[in-house]
N, C-alpha and C positions, 0 to 999 in steps of 0.2 A: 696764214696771215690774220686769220681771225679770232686764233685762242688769245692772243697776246692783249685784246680789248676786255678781255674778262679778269676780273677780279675774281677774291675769295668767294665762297660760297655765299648764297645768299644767307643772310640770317635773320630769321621770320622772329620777330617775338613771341616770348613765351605767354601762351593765349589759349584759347581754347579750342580744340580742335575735335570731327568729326573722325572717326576711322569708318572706311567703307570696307566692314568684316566680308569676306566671302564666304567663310567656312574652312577654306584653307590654312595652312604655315603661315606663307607670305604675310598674309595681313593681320593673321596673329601677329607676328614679332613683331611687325610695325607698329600695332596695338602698345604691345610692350613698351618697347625702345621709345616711345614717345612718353608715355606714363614713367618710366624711369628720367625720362632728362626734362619730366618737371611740368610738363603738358597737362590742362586739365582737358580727359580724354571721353569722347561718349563714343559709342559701337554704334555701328548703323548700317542695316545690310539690304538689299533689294531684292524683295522678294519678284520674280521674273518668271515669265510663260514657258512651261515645262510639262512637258507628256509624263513627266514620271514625278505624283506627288512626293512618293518615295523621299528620294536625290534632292528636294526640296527643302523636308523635315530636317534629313541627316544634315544638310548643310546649316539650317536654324539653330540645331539644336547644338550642335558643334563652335557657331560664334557667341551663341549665348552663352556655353560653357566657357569661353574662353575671358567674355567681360566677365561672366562671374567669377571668374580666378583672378583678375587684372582687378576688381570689383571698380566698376564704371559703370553706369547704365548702360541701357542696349534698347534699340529701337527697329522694328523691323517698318517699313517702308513697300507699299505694294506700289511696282512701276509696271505691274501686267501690262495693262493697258497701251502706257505709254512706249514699251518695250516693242513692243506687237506695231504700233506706228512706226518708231524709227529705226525700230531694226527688222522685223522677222518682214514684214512689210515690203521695202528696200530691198532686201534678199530674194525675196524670191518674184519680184518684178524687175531683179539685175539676171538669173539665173533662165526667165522663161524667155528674156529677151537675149538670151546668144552671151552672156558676159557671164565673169566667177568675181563676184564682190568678196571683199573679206568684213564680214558684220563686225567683227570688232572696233572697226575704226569708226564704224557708227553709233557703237555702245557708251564707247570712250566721250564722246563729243554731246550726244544728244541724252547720258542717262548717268555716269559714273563722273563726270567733270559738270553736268548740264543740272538733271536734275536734282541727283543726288545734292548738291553745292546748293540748289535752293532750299532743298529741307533743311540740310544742317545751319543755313542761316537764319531758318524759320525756330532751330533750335539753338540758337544763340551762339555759332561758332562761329570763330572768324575764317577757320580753314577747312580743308579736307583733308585727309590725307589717305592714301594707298600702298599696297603689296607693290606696286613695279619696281621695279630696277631699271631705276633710271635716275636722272641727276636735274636740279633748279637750277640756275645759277640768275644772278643778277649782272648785267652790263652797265657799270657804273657810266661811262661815258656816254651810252645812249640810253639808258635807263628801261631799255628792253628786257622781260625776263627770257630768259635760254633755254631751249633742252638738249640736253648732254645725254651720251650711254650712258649706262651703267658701269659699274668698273667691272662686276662679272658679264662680259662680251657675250659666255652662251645663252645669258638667259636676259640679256636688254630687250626692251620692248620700243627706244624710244619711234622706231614705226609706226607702232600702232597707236603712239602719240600725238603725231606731227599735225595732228586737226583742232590741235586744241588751241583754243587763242590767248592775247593777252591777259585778259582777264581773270579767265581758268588757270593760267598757270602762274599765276602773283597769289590765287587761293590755295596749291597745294602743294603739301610736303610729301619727300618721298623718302623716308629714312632707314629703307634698304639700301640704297646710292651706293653707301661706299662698303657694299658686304657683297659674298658671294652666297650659293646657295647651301655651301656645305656649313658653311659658317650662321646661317637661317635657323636651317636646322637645328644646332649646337645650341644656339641662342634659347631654343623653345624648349629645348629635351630637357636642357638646364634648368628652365623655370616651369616644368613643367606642365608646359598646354598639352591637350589631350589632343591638338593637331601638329605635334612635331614631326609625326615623321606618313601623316598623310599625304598621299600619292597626288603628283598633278596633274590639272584635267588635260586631256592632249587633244580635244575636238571642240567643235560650236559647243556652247553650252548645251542650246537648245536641240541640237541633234549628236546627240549623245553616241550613236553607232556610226556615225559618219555618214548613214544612208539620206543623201540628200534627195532624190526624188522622191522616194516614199514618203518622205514626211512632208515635200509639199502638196504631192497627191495627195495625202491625209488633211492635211490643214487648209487650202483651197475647199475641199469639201466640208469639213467641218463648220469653216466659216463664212458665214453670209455676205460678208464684205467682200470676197472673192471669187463671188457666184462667174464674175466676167472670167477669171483666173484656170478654171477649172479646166484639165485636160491641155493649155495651154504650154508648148515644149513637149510633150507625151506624144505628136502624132509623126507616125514613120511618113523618114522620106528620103532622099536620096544621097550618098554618100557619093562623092564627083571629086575630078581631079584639078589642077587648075587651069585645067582649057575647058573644061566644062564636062568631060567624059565622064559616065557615070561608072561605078564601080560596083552600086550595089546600093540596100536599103538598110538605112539609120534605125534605132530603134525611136527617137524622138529626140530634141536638140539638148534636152535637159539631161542627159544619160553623159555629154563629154564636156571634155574641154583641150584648149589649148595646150600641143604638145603631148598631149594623150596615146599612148601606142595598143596596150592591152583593152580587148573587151568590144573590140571592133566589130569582131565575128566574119573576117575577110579571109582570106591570103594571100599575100604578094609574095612575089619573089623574092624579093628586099623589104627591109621594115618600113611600115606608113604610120605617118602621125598628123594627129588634126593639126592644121592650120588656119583655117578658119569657121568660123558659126556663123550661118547665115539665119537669121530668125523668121527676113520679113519674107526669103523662099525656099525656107527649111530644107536647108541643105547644110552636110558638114561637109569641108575640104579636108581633102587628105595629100600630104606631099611626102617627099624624105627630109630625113631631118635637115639638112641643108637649109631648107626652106621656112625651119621655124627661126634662122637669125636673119636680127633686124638690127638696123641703128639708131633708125627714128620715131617718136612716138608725141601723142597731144596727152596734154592731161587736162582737166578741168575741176570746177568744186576748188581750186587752190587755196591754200592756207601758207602765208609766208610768216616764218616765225622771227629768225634773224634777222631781219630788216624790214622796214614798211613797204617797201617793193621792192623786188628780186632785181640785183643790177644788172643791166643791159650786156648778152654774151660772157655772163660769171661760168668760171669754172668750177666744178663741182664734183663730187661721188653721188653715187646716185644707185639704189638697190629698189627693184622691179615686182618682188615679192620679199615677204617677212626672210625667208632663209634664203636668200639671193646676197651674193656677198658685193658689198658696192664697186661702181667701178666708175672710173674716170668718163667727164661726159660734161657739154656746154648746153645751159637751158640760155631761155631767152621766153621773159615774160610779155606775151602777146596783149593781153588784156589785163583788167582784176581777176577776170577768174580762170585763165589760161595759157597757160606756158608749153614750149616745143622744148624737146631733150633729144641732143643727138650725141650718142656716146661715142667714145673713138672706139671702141671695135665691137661689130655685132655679139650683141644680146641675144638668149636663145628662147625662144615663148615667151614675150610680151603680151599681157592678154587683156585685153580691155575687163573693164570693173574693177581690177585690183589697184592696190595704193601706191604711186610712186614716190620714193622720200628720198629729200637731195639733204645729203651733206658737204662742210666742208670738205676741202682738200683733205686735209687730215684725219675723217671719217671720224670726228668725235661727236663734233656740233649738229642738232639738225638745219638748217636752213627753211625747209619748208616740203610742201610734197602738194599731191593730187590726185585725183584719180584717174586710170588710163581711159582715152577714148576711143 
């Protein structure tokens, strides 16, 4: 009922725009594609907190070859600092307290649509623009801007979007939209970027091996700000059933998560999987699976895009993690910054920290999301 209020694509004037290079394809061709249809284009990448200077260079040296082939300036932007606040920060004060954040959705809001968008206005752009795959649109009738998938499904992101507000998203272009990835590709091999047919990153940026207690053991000790942080989720303690029986000892609460089966280091007779984290009496619950679906869930932090506030008992889709496929489900927003989702048929690991994102009925539009509680 909702695609039928949108009009054609929005159509931004032709103006000057920022590209936020990562070092990858993606925002190569974007670079491109926008320099081809007339854009006056500047490069601009963030440089961000990394254990490996290495992976740092290669990504520098790899967007600045790409504006130097595109020939555009190029700017690199240090957000360490600010990176280390609103993400790595957040992460691992979601992680030691019993929940699995996904940082992205705080990078997106607070550093790649936040900060990034003040440099490039400090450098005279009107916009920003990025590698996602995903879609603008304008709603002429309410004069709300929209976020829409991607037309390539496997690699939409607009998820890890849904935090972005009106303002961010009347700033930026996304002119992979109407491409897919093989077609990305093609685009760059053709004109030659030296990141055509570079590999994509498949973890955190900043934990590169995926090993997520190591490196916040590592980084609570390294930095002083986290002196209170240190050892915090590290300390063994009891693995319990859900009447309270004990099973056995944890290695510390930071080692699982929700729906977890491997690495428990138990044996049942039948397979156990976490069901819950308990932080403040460190303990993790274990049940069968049976026990990790659920129907209802709170979310908070919310961000409603499609409408100024979310209508009373709206029907919706709704997807609980990034690779969770949506599913039929009626919110009902409690507060500004709080809504109840209850889906028609149990969900399986719902796990508090992660993002939930409602779309229309017809799972193109986003509607808005939150994070679970």
């Amino acid at each position: 009922m909702y695609e039928n209020v949108i009009n054609e694509r929005y159509n931004f004037k032709m103006s000057r725009v920022a590209i936020a290079m990562s070092g990858g394809v993606d925002s190569s061709a974007a670079a491109l594609i926008l320099k081809q249809q007339g854009y006056e284009c500047v490069g601009i990448t963030m440089k961000l907190y990394t254990e490996n200077s290495d992976s740092t260079e290669v990504m520098l040296a790899d967007a600045k070859s790409v504006a130097d082939k595109l020939n555009i300036p190029f700017y690199e932007v240090d957000l360490k600092d600010c990176f280390c606040e609103n993400v790595i920060d957040k992460f691992i004060s979601e992680y030691i307290n019993g929940r699995t954040p996904n940082p992205c959705v705080y990078c997106n809001k607070a550093l790649k649509f936040g900060e990034l968008l003040k440099k490039a206005e400090e450098l005279g752009c009107d916009y920003i623009a990025t590698g996602h795959y995903s879609q603008i649109l304008k709603d002429e009738k309410s004069g709300r801007f929209l976020l829409k998938k991607g037309l390539d499904l496997t690699k939409d992101q607009s998820y890890m979007l849904y935090s972005l507000s009106q303002k961010q998203l009347s700033r930026v272009l996304f002119p992979l939209a109407d491409l897919n990835k093989a077609e990305v590709r093609k685009i760059a091999e053709e004109n030659g970027l030296i990141t055509a047919h570079k590999q994509d990153s498949q973890d955190i940026c900043f934990i590169p091996d995926g090993d997520y207690a190591s490196f916040i053991d590592r980084y609570t000790h390294e930095n002083p700000a986290h002196k209170e942080n240190i050892g915090r989720g590290f300390n063994e303690g009891d693995f319990i059933g859900e009447s309270g029986e004990i099973f056995g000892r944890h290695k510390g609460i930071i080692n699982y998560t929700i729906g977890q089966r491997k690495g428990l280091g138990l044996s049942f007779p039948q397979p156990m999987y976490v069901t819950k984290i308990d932080a403040e009496s460190n303990t993790v619950t274990l049940a069968e699976n049976e026990k990790l679906f659920s129907k209802k869930l709170t979310a908070i932090d919310i961000n409603s895009v499609l409408f100024e506030k979310i209508p009373e008992n709206l029907r919706v889709k709704a997807k609980v993690r990034y690779k969770h496929i949506e599913q039929f489900a009626t919110v009902i927003e409690v507060s500004e910054n709080e809504f109840t989702l209850e889906f028609d048929e149990p969900q399986r690991a719902i796990t508090s920290g992660q993002a939930v994102v409602l779309y229309t009925e017809y799972g193109t539009t986003v509607i808005g999301g939150g994070i679970i509680k």
